[in-house]
C-alpha positions in Angstrom: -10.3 -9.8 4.3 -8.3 -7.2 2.0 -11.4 -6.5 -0.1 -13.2 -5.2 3.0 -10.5 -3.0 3.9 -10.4 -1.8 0.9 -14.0 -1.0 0.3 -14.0 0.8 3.8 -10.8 3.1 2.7 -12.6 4.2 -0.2 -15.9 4.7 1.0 -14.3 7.2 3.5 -12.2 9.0 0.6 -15.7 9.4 -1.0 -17.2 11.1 2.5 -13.8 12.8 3.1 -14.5 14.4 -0.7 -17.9 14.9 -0.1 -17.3 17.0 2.9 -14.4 18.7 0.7 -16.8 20.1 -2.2 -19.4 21.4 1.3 -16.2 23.2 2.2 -15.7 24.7 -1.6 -19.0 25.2 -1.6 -19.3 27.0 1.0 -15.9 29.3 0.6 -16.3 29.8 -3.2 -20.1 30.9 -2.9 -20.6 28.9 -6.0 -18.3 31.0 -8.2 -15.5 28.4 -8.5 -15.6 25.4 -10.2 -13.5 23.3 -6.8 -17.3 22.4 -6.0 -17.6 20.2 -9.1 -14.2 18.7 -9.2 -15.1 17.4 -6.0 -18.1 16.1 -6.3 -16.9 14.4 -9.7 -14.3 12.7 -8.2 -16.7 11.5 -5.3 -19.3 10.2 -8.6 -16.1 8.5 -10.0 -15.5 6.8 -7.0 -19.0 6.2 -6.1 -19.1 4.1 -9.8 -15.8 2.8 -9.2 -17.1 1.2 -5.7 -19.8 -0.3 -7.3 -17.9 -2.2 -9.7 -15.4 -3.4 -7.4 -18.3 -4.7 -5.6 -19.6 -6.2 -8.4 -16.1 -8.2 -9.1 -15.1 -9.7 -5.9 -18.9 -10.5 -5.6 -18.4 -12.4 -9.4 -14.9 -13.6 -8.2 -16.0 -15.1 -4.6 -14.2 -12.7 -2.9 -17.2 -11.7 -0.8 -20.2 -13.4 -0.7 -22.8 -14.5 1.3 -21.5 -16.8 4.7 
């Protein structure tokens, strides 16, 4: 039950960043670099996600019921 918790909290930190480099985006007028910060940290997480997924799949953490 944890893992699913846990994979909802970061999949809204990832939207919640996403939505943060639209804001920098749009403030900055593409002259900062805030825009790619964010969106690095939402790739990270994005690739971080997938390889949580991967291990409680691998682990029997989640799986198929």
């Amino acid at each position: 039950m944890w893992i699913k918790v846990a994979i909802v909290v970061v999949l809204l930190i990832i939207v919640v960043s996403l939505f943060s480099a639209l804001f920098f985006l749009s403030k900055d007028k593409g002259t900062g670099d805030r825009t790619v910060k964010a969106l690095t940290v939402r790739i990270s997480l994005s690739i971080a996600l997938f390889i949580i997924i991967l291990a409680a799949y691998h682990l029997g953490y989640i799986g198929q019921q």
